[in-house]
Kinemage of the C-alpha trace (Angstrom):
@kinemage 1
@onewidth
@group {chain A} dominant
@subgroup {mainchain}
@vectorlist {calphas} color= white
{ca unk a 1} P -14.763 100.958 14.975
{ca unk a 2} L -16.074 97.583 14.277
{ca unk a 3} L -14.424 94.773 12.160
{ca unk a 4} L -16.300 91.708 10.652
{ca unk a 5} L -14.764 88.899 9.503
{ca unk a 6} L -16.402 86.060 7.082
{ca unk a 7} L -15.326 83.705 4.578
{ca unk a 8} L -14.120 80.440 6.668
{ca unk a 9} L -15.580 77.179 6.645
{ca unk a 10} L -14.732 73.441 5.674
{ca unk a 11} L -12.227 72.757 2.854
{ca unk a 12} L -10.011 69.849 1.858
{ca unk a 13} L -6.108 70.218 2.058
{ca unk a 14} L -5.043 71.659 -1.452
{ca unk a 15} L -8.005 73.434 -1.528
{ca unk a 16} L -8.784 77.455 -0.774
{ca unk a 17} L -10.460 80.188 1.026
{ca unk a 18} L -10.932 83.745 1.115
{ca unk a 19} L -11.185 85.436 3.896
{ca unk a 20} L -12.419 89.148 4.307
{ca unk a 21} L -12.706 91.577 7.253
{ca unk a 22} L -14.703 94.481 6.541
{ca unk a 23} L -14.064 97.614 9.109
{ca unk a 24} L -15.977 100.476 9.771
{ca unk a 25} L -15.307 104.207 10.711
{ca unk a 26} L -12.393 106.268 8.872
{ca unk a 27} L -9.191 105.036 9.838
{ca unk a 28} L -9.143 102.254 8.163
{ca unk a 29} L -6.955 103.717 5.378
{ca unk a 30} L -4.360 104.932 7.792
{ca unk a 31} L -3.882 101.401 9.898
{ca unk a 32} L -2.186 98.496 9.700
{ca unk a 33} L -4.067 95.435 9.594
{ca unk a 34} L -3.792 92.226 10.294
{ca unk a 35} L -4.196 88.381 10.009
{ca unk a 36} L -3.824 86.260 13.142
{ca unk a 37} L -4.847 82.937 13.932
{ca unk a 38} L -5.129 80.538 16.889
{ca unk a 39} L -5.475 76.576 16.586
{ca unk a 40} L -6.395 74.315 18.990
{ca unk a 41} L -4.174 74.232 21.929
{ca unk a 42} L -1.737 77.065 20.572
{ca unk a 43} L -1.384 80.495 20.989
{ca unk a 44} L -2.905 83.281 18.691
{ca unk a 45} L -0.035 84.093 15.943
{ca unk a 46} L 0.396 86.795 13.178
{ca unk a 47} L -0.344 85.126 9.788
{ca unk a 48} L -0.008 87.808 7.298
{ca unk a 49} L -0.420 91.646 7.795
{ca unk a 50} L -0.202 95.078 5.186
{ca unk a 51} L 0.435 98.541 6.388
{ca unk a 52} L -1.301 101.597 4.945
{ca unk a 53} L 1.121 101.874 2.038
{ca unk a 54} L 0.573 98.352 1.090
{ca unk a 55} L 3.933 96.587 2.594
{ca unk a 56} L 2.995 92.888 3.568
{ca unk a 57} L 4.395 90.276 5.579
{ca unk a 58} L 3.908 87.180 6.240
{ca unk a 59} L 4.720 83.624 8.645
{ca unk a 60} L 7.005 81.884 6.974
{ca unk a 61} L 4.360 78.777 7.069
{ca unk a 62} L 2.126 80.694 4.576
{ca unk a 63} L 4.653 82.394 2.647
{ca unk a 64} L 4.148 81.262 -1.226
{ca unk a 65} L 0.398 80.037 -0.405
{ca unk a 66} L -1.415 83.219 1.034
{ca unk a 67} L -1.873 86.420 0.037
{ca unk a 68} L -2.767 89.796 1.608
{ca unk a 69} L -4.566 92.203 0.010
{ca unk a 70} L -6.720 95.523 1.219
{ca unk a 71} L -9.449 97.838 -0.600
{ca unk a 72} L -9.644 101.107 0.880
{ca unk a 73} L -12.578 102.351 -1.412
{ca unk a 74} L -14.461 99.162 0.372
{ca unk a 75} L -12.542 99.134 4.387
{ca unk a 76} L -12.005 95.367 3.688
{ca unk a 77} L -8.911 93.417 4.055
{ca unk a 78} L -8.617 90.215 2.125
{ca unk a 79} L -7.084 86.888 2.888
{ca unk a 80} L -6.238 84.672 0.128
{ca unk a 81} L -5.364 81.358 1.599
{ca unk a 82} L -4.233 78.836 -1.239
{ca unk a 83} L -2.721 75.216 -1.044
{ca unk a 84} L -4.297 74.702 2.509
{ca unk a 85} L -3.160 72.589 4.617
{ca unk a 86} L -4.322 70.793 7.687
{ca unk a 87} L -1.896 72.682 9.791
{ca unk a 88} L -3.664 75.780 8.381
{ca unk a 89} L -6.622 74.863 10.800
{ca unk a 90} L -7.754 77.361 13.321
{ca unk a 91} L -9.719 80.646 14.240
{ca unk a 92} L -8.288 83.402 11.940
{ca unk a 93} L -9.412 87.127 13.354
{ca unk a 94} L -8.542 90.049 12.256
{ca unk a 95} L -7.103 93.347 13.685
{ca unk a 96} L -6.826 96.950 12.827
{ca unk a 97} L -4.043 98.762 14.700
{ca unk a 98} L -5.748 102.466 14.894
{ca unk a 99} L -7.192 104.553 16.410
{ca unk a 100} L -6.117 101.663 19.141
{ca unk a 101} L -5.917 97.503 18.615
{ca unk a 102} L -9.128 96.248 17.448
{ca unk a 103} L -10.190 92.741 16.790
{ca unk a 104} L -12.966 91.447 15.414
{ca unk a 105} L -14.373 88.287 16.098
{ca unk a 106} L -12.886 85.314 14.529
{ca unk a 107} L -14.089 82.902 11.380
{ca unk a 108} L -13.109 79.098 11.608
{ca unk a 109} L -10.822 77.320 9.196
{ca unk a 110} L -10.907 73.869 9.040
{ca unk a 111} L -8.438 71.768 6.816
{ca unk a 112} L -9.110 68.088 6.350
{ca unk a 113} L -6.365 65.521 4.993
């Protein structure tokens, strides 16, 4: 199983991205996945995740401004970052939680003021 993430890049606070993780092999459907991110100097946290039934959570620093979404007919998980904010800035990776943890590699999000 392999998970590739795209869709970071430069934007201005207020602005937005989309992130998506694409996964291969077949258990996609059946995992939990998640968001994580890591900025400079902190440690990696849990942004936003969905389970195989579609029940999300998120940090409550994104709550109201990013959404989690998944497409099983496509093994992608989306990551609909909105309102961004300079805070926001960091390497967001991915993971899928079976058949065991997987990460793919991260995409950078930077946030200027």
């Amino acid at each position: 199983v392999q998970l590739q993430a795209s869709g970071g890049g430069l934007v201005q606070a207020g602005g937005s991205l989309r992130l998506s993780c694409a996964a291969s092999g077949s258990f996609f459907r059946f995992s939990r996945m998640g968001w994580y991110r890591q900025a400079p100097g902190k440690q990696r946290e849990l942004v936003a995740a969905v389970t195989f039934d579609n029940i999300t959570n998120y940090a409550d620093s994104v709550k109201g401004r990013f959404t989690i979404s998944r497409d099983n007919a496509k093994n992608t998980v989306y990551l609909q970052m909105d309102s961004l904010k300079p805070e926001d800035t960091g390497v967001y990776s991915c993971n899928q939680n079976l058949p065991k943890p997987i990460w793919g590699q991260g995409t950078l999000v930077t946030v200027s003021s």
